[in-house]
C-alpha positions in Angstrom: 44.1 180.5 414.4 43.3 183.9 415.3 42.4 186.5 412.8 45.6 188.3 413.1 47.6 184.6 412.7 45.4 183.0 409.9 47.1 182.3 406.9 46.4 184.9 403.5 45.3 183.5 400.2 44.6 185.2 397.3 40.9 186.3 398.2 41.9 187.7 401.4 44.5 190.0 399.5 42.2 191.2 397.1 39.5 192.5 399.6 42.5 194.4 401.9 43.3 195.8 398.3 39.7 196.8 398.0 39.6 198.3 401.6 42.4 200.3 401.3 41.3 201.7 398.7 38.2 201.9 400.4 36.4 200.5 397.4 32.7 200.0 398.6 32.7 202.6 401.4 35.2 200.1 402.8 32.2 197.5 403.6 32.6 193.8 403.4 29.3 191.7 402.4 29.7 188.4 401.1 26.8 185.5 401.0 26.6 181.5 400.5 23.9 181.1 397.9 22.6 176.9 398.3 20.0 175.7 396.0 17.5 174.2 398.4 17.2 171.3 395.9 19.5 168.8 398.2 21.5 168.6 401.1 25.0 170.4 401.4 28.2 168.2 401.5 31.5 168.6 402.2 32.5 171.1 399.2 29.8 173.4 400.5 31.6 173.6 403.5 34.6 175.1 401.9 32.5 178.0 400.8 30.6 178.2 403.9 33.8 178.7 405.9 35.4 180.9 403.0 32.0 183.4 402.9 31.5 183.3 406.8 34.8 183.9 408.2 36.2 186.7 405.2 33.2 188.2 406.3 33.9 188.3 410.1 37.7 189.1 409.6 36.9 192.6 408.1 34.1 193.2 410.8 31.4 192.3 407.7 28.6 190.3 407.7 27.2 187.0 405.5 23.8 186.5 403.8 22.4 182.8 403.7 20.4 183.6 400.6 18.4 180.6 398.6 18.8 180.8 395.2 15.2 179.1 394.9 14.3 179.2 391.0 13.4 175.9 390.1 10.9 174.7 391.8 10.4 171.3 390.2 13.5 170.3 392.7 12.8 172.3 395.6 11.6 171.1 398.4 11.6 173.5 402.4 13.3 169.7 403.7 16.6 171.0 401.9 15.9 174.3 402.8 15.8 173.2 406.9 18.3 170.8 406.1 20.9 173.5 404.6 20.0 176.1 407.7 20.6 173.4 410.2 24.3 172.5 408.2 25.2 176.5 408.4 24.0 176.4 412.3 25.9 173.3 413.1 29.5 174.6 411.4 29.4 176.9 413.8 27.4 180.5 411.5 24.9 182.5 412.4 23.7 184.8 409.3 21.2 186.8 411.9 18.6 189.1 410.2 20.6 188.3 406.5 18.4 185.0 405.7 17.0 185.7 401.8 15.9 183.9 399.2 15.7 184.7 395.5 12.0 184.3 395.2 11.7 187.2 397.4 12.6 189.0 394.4 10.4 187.7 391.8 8.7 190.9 391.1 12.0 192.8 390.2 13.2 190.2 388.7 10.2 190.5 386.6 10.6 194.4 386.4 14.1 194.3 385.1 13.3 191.7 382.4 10.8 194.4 381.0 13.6 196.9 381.4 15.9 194.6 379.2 13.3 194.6 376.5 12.6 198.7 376.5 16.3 198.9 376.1 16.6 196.3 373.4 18.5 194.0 375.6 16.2 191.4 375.6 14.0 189.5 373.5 11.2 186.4 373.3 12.4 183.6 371.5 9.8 180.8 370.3 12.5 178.1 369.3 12.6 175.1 371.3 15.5 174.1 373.6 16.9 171.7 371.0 17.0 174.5 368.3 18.0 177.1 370.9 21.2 174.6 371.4 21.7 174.0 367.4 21.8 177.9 366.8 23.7 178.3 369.7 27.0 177.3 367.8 30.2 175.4 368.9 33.5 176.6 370.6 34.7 176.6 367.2 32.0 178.1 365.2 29.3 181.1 365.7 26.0 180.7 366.5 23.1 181.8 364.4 20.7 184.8 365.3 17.5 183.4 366.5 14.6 184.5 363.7 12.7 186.1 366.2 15.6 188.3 367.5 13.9 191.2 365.8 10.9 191.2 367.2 9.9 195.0 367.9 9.6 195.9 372.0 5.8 195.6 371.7 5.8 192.5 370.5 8.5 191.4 373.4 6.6 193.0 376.3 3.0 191.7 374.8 4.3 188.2 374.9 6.6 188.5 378.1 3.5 189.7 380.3 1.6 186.6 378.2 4.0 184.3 379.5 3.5 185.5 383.1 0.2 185.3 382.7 -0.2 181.8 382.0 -1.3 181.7 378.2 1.5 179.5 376.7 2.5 175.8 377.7 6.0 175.1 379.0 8.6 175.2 376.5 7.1 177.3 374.1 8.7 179.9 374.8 11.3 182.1 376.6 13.1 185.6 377.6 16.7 186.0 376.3 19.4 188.4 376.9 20.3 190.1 373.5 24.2 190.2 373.8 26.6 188.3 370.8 25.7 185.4 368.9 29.3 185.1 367.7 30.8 185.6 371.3 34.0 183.7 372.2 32.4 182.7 375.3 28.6 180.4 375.2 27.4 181.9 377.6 26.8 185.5 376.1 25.2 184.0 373.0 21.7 185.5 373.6 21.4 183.2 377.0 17.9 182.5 378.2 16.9 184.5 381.6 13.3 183.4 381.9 11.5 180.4 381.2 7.7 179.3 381.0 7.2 176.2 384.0 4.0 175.8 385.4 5.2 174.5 388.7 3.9 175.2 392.3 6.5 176.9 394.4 7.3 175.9 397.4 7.4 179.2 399.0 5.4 181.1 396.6 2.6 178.5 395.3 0.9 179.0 391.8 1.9 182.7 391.9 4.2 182.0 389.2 4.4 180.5 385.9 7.5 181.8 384.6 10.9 181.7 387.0 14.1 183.5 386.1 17.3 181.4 385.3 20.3 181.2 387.7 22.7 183.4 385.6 20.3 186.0 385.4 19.3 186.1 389.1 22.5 185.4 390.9 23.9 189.0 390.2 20.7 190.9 390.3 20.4 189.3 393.7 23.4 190.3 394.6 23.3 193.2 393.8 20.1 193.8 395.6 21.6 192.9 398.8 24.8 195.0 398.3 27.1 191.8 398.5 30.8 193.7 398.1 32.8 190.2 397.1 30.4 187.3 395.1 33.1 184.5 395.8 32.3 181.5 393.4 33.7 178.1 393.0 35.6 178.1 389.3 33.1 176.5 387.2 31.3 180.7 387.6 34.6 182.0 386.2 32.8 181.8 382.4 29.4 183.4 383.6 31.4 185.9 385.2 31.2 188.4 381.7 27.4 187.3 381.8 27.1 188.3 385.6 29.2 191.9 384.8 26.9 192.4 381.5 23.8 191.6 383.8 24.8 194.1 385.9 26.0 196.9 383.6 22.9 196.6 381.8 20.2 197.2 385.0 19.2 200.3 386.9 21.1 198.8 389.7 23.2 200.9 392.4 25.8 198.3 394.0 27.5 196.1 391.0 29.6 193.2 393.5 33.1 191.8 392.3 32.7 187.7 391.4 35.9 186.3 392.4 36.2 182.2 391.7 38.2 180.2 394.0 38.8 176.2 393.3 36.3 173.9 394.7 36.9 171.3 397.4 37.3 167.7 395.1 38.2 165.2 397.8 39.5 161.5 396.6 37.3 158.3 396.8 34.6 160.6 396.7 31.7 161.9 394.7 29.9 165.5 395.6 27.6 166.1 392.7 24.1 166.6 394.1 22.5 164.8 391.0 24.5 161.6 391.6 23.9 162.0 395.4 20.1 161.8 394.7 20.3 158.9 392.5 22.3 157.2 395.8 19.8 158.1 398.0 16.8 157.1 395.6 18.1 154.1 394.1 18.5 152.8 398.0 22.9 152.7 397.7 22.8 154.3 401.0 20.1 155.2 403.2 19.0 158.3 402.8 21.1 161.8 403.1 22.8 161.6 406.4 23.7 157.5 405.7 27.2 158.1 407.7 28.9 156.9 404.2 27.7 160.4 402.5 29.9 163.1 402.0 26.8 165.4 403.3 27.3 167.3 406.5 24.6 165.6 407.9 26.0 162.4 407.0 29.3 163.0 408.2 27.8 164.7 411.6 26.0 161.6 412.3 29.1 160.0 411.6 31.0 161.8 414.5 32.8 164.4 412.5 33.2 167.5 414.3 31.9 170.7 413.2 35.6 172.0 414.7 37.3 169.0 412.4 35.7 170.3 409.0 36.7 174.3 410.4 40.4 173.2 410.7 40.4 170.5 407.2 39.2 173.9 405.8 41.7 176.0 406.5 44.3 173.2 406.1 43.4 173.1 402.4 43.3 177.1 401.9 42.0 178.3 398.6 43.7 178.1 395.4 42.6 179.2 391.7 43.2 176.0 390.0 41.1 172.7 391.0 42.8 170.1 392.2 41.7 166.9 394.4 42.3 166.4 397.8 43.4 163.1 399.8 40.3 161.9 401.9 43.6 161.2 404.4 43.9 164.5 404.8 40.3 165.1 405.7 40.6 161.4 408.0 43.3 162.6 409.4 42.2 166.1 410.4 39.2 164.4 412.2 41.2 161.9 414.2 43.6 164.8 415.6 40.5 166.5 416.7 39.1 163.8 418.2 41.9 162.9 419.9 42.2 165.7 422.2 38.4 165.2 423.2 36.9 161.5 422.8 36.9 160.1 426.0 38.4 156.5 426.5 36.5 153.3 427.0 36.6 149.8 426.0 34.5 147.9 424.0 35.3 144.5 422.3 33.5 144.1 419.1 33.8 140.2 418.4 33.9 138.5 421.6 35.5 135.6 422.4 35.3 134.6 426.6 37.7 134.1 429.3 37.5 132.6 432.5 40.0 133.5 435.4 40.1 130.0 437.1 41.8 131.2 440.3 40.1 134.1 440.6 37.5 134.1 443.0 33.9 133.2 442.0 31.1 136.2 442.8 33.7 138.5 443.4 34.1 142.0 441.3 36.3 144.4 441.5 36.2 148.1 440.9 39.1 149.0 439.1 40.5 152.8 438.3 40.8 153.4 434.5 41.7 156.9 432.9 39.1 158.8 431.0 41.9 160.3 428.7 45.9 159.3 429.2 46.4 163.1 428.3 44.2 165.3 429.9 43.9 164.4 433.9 41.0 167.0 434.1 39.0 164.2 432.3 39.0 162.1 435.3 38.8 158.8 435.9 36.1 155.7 435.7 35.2 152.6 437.6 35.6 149.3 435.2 34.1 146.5 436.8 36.6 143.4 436.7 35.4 139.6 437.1 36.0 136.0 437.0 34.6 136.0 433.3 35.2 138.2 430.6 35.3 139.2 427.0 38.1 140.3 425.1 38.9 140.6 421.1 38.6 137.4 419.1 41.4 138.8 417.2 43.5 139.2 420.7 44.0 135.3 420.5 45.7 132.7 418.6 46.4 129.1 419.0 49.1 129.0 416.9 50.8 132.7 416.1 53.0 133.9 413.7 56.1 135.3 414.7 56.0 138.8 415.8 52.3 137.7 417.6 52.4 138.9 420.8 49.3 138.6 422.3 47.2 136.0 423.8 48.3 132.6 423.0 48.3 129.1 425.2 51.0 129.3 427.8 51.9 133.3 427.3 50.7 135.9 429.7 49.5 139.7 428.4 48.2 142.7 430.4 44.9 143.3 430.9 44.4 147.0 430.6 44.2 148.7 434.0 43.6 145.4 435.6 46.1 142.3 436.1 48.8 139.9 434.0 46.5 136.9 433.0 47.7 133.6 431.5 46.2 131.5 428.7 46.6 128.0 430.2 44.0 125.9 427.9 41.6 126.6 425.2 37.9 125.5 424.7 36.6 124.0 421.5 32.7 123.3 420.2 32.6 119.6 419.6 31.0 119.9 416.6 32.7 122.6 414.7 35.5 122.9 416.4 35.4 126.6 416.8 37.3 128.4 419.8 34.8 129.4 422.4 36.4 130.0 425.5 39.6 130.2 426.8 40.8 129.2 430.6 43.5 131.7 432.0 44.6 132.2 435.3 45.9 136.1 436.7 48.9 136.8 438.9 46.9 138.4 442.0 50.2 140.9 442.9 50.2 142.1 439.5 46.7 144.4 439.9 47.4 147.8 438.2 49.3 146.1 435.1 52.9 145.7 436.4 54.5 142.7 438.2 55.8 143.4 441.8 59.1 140.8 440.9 59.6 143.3 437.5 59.0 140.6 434.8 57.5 142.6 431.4 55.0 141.4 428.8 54.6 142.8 425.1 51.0 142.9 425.0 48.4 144.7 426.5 45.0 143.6 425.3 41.3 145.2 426.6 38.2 143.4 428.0 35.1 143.6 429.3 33.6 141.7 432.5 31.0 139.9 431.0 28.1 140.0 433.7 28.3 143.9 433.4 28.6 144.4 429.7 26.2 146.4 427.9 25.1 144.8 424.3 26.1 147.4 421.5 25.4 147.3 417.3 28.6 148.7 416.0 28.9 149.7 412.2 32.2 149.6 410.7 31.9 152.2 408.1 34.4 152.7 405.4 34.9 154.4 402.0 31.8 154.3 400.0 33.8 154.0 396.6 37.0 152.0 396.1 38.8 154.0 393.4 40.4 156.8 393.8 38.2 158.7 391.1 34.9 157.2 390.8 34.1 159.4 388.2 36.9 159.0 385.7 36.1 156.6 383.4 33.6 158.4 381.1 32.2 155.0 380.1 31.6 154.0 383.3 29.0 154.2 385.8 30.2 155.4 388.6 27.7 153.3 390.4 30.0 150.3 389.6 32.7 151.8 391.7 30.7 151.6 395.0 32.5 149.3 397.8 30.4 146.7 398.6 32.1 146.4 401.7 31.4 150.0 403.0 29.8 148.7 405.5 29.4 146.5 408.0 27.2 146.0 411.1 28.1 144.3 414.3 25.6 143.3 416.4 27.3 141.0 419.3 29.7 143.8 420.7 29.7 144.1 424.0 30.7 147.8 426.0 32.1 148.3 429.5 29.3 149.8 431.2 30.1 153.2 431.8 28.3 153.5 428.3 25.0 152.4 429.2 24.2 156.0 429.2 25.7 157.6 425.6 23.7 160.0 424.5 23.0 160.3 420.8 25.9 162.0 419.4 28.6 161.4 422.1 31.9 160.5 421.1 34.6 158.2 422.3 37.5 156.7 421.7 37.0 152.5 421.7 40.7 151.4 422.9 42.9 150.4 420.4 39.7 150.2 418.2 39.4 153.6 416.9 36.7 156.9 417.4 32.8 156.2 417.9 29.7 158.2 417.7 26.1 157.1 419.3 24.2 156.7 416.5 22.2 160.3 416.3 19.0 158.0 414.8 18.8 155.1 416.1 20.8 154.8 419.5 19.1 154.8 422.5 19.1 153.4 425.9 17.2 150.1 425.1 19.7 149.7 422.0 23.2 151.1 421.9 23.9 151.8 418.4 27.3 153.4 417.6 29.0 154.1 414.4 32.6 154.1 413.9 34.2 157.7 412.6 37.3 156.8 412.2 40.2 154.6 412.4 43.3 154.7 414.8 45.8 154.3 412.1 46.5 157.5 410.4 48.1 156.4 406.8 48.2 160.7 406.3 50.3 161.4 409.3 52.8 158.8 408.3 53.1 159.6 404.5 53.6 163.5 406.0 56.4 161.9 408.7 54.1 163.2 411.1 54.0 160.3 413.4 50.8 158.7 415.2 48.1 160.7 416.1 
């Protein structure tokens, strides 16, 4: 969609409000604010697409700030990780790259402002008393005994605590507000905390590091962000982010608006339970194509176009709600659609020998890169007296309604002839099927009969002497239930699908693919879309993982037919 075409939302109303008004000099500065402490997934990408393009539709720009203030989980891998995600969706955020530890010293002068003003305090209870006084949604809290300490007392101690003096947890800076607020997160919330911890951008110059509620706005602010546009689990710290705000010497104060989050079905996006996937070895690692990470679901084959469009599709609403992984499936496939190439590949191979067709003799036969877009071309497909096709293409005794290979019935070959099952070939021993004897109608090259006759199958193949060996893994959903993290109870970990994957490593490839470079795509006839493995293919060892299906269970619950 275009900028003038592109659908409104609630967001987009209230910042052409704004700029009619000409609230903020009429400027338009948003930012995505990742903690580098993993990678992004597919609800970041909402954001990232929300931030980004509001920004570019008013003629704006978008900060990629790091909201870096914990450095016990921080590492510069997430960091590269996150600015190679933005890249790859298609941002650029230009000169605007910040991160929150660049402010560490006025995040440090404004917490001695807080305390001049009597806005702020050092506390000495511990975190479990800090949460007993803190109250319930039903009842007050309780005034912390050191909330009267005088302001010389507060700013000895503070610049103690920076200093180095006082172990972790002994002690920390709070925001004097209302211990009898409505809302928790006003009830004297802590802003600083003492963590001896080396930062990974500014080493052991630190010893204290300011809390996310308390930088977030001041941040903000400090950049001169017009529109702070937060998932809904903000829409409580928003009075805390305002308060922030009102009470600083600050000139820009930004407008937090919360939108709903991206929750997608069969799937789990929380960072923490990401991690434990990753370290207790359920996947491997953070771009394991089963991840909902953008890096996993890059090396996957998803499209950075795909996620743009399954963006938009969803718009942004104020209430959460979950969204069918169909949807997103289903998104992916239309895209790939219009720009996988075509090619064959048999995954389980079962062979056939052409017994009147002529020994040492191959054929070059024309096949179409893409039935829909002739400026793809065409390839050569080597055909020959013995070939491969699907083990599942054959069976020796079919149900009704089978229509493909079976003794005595004749199929098409894709692009090639009409070839006849006349006998099949058993092991001795096991009695397993492991070749079957056919024979081809020489007039019938192309795929049609010159006396008219029709068959209801066409099946695809491989010549065997030119096939190029292939590991293919199957991936599928990495949970089976809907909601893996309903039941309370439960570990979610018990909802994993042991059958989320499986490798292939007898596939054989027509060989126009001897050459896939990590990262292509293609569309495996009547098997589905495939990526070259971004890791581990290369030309000694094909490796390709399969992105998605053929069958499109959201386009026929929507009526909207086969993608």
């Amino acid at each position: 969609m275009t900028n003038q075409t592109k659908a409104s939302d609630f967001i987009r109303d209230i910042i052409a409000q704004d700029r009619k008004a000409n609230k903020n000099e009429g400027r338009v500065i948003t930012r995505f604010p990742p903690e580098p402490n993993g990678y992004l997934h597919i609800g970041h990408a909402k954001s990232i697409c929300l931030n980004f393009e509001v920004a570019k539709e008013n003629n704006g720009r978008c900060h990629l700030r790091f909201d870096d203030t914990n450095p016990t989980k921080e590492e510069e891998e997430y960091v590269q990780s996150i600015k190679e995600d933005v890249r790859w969706l298609g941002y650029d955020w230009g000169e605007h790259l910040f991160f929150a530890s660049d402010y560490f010293d006025k995040l440090y002068e404004y917490g001695v402002h807080l305390i001049k003003t009597g806005k702020a305090y050092v506390c000495d209870l511990t975190a479990d008393e800090i949460r007993e006084y803190r109250g319930t949604l039903t009842e007050p809290g309780k005034e912390s005994p050191y909330r009267k300490r005088s302001m010389a007392e507060n700013l000895d101690l503070y610049e103690r605590m920076r200093t180095g003096e006082f172990p972790d947890g002994t002690r920390v800076l709070r925001a004097k507000i209302d211990m009898a607020s409505g809302n928790l997160n006003m009830r004297d919330p802590v802003i600083y905390r003492i963590l001896h911890a080396s930062h990974h951008r500014t080493g052991d110059s630190w010893c204290i590091y300011p809390m996310y509620d308390y930088t977030h706005p001041i941040s903000d602010a400090v950049e001169n962000i017009s529109h702070s546009l937060c998932t809904l689990e903000f829409e409580d710290h928003r009075p805390l982010y305002d308060w922030t705000l009102d009470n600083l010497p600050v000139a820009c104060h930004p407008q937090q608006i919360e939108f709903a989050r991206l929750n997608l079905s069969f799937t789990v996006v929380s960072k923490r339970k990401l991690l434990r996937l990753v370290n207790e070895g359920f996947v491997d690692g953070w771009d394991d194509p089963r991840m909902p990470t953008l890096s996993g679901i890059r090396r996957r084959g998803y499209t950075p176009e795909a996620i743009r469009n399954f963006c938009e599709r969803i718009g942004v609403a104020k209430r959460d709600s979950t969204v069918d992984v169909a949807l997103l499936e289903h998104t992916v496939r239309e895209d790939l659609n219009n720009r996988a190439p075509r090619s064959m590949a048999v995954l389980r191979p079962l062979k056939v020998v052409i017994e009147n067709y002529p020994e040492g003799r191959v054929e070059e036969l024309d096949a179409q890169n893409h039935p829909g877009n002739p400026d793809m071309g065409t390839r050569k497909v080597p055909f020959s007296r013995e070939l491969y096709v699907e083990r599942d293409d054959f069976m020796e005794e079919p149900p009704k309604k089978f229509y493909r290979l079976t003794p005595g019935r004749e199929v098409r070959f894709r692009y090639a002839y009409f070839i006849k099952c006349e006998r099949v070939v058993k092991d001795d021993k096991t009695g397993e099927i492991i070749e079957l004897r056919c024979t081809y109608d020489s007039e019938s090259r192309g795929g049609s009969a010159p006396d008219g006759r029709k068959v209801k199958a066409t099946i695809h193949w491989v010549s065997a002497a030119h096939a190029i060996p292939a590991e293919i893994r199957l991936y599928d959903r990495l949970f089976v239930t809907e909601n893996p993290e309903a039941d309370k109870e439960k570990d979610f970990i018990e909802n994993i699908n042991s059958k989320s994957l499986e490798i292939l490593t007898e596939c054989r490839l027509e060989p126009s693919l001897a050459n896939a470079a990590p990262g292509s795509l293609y569309q495996f006839e009547r098997q589905g879309y495939f990526c070259a493995d971004s890791k581990d293919s290369a030309a000694e060892k094909l490796v390709f993982n399969r992105t998605v299906t053929l069958r499109d269970s959201w386009a026929k619950i929507k009526g909207r037919g086969k993608s």
